[in-house]
C-alpha positions as CSV (number, residue, x, y, z in Angstrom):
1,X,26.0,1.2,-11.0
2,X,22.6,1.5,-11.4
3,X,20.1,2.5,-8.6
4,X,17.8,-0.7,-7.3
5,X,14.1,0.1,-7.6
6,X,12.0,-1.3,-4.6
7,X,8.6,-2.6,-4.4
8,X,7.9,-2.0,-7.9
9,X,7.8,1.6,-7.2
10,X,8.9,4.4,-8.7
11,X,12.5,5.6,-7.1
12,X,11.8,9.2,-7.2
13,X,7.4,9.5,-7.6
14,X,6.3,12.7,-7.2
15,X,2.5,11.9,-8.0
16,X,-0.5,10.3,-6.1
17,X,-1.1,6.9,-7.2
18,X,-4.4,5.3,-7.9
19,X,-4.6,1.7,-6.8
20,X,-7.9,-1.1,-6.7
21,X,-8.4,-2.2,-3.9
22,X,-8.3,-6.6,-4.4
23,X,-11.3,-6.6,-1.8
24,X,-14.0,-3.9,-3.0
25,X,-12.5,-3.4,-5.9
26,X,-12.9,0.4,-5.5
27,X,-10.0,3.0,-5.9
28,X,-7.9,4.4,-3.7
29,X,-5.4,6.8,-3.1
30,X,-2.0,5.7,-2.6
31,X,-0.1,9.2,-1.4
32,X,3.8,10.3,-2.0
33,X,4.1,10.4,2.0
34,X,2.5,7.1,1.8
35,X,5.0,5.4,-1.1
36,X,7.6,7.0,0.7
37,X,6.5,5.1,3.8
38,X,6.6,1.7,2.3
39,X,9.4,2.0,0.3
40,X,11.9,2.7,3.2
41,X,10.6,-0.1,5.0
42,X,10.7,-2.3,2.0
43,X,7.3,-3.0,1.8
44,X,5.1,-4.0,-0.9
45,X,2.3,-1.8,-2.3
46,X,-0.9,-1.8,-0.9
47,X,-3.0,-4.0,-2.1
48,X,-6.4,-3.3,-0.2
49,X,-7.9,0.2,0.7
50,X,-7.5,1.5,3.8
51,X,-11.6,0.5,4.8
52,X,-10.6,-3.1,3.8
53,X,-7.0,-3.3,5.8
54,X,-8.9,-1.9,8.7
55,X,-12.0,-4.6,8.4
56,X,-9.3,-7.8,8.0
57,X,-7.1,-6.6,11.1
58,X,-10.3,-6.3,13.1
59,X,-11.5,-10.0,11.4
60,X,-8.3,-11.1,12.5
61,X,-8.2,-9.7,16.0
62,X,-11.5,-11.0,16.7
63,X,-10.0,-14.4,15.4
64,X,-7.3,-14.3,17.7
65,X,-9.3,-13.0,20.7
């Protein structure tokens, strides 16, 4: 049986990743701790640097507020 890889991540990365952010467009860092994070949680790669998730939740707070 072979082992499912999630998220389109590595099962076993030991080694920082370097993403673009879909925003800015700059790079980002995207950490083992961090991969490890989304990957038992089942969630998708980051897509947006940290700076840009933290500007959209704040858009989208103010949205809602």
């Amino acid at each position: 049986m072979s082992q499912r890889q999630t998220n389109n991540l590595p099962s076993l990365s030991t080694e920082v990743l370097m993403l673009r952010c879909r925003d800015c467009n700059c790079q980002f860092e995207f950490s083992t701790e961090s991969q490890e994070f989304f990957r038992s949680r089942d969630y998708p790669p980051p897509i947006r640097c940290p700076a840009c998730r933290r500007a959209r939740k704040q858009a989208m707070r103010e949205k809602a507020g």
